[in-house]
C-alpha positions as CSV (number, residue, x, y, z in Angstrom):
1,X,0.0,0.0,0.0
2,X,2.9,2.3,0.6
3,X,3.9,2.3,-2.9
4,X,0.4,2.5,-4.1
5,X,0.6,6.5,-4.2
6,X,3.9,7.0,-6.4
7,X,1.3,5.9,-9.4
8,X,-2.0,7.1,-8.6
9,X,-3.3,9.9,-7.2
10,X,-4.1,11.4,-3.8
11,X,-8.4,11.0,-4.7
12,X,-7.8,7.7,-6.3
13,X,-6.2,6.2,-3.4
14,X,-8.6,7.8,-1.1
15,X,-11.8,6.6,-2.6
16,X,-9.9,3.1,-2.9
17,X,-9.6,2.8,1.0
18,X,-13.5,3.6,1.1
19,X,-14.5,1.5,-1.2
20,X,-12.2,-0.8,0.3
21,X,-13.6,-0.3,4.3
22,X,-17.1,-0.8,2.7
23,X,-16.5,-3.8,1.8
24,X,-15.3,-4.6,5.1
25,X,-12.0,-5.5,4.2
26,X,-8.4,-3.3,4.8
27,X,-6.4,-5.6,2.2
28,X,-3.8,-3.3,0.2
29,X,-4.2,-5.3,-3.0
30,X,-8.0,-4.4,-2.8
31,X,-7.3,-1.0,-2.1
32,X,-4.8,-1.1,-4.9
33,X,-7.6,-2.3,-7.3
34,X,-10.5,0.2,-6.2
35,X,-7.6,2.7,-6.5
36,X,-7.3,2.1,-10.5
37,X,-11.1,1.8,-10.3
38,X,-11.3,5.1,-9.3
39,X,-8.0,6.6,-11.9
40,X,-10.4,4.6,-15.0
41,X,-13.9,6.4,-13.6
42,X,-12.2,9.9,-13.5
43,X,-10.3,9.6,-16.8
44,X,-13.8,8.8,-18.4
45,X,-13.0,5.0,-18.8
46,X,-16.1,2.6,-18.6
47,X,-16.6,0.3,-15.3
48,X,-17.9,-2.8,-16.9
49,X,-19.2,-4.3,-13.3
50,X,-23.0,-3.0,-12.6
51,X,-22.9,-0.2,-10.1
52,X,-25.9,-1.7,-8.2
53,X,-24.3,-4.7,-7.7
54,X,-23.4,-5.0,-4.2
55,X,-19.1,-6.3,-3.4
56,X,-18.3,-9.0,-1.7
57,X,-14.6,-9.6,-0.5
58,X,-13.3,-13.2,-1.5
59,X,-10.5,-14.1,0.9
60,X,-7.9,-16.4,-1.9
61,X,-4.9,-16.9,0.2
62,X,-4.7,-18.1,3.6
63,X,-3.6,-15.5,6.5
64,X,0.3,-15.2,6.6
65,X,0.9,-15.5,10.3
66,X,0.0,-18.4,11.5
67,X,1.8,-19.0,15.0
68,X,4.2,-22.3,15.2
69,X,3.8,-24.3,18.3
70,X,7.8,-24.2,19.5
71,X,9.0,-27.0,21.5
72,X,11.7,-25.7,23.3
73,X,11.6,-24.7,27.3
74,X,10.5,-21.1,27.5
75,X,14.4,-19.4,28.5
76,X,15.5,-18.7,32.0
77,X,17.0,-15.3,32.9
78,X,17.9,-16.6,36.4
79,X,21.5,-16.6,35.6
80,X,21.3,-12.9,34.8
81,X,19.5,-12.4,38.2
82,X,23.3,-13.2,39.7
83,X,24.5,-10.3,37.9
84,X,21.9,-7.7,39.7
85,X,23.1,-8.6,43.0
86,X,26.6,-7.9,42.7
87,X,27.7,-4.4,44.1
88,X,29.8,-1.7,42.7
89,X,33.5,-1.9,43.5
90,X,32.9,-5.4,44.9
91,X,34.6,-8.8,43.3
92,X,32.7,-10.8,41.2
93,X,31.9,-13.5,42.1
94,X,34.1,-16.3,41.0
């Protein structure tokens, strides 16, 4: 979406994020596509979907961030904890 703007202009985009959120979706590649939408309608280009027709947002690719179940033990900062107590000017201890 944040490359979206160097081609089309500032309306375009902005009437593709509404027509976008009205379909109840905030995917960039829709956003994209109602953006050109838009930059065809101004320039006087012909829609050739019926405007009554209401949208519906088809989902095509599975969401991207699934979460992995990780086997490993969560990690232990106790051995840091050592570090806290030791005072200034004081040894380390060995």
């Amino acid at each position: 979406m944040l490359l979206t703007h160097r081609h089309a202009a500032h309306g375009d985009i902005v009437a593709g994020l509404t027509a976008a959120l009205a379909a109840g979706s905030t995917s960039p590649e829709l956003v994209a596509i109602e953006a050109r939408k838009a930059a065809a309608r101004r320039a006087g280009v012909a829609d050739t979907a019926a405007v009554d027709q209401p949208r519906v947002v088809v989902e095509l690719a599975p969401p991207r961030c699934t979460l992995l179940v990780d086997p490993r033990p969560v990690p232990s900062l106790a051995g840091y904890d050592q570090l806290l107590l030791v005072q200034r000017g004081a040894d380390p201890p060995s």
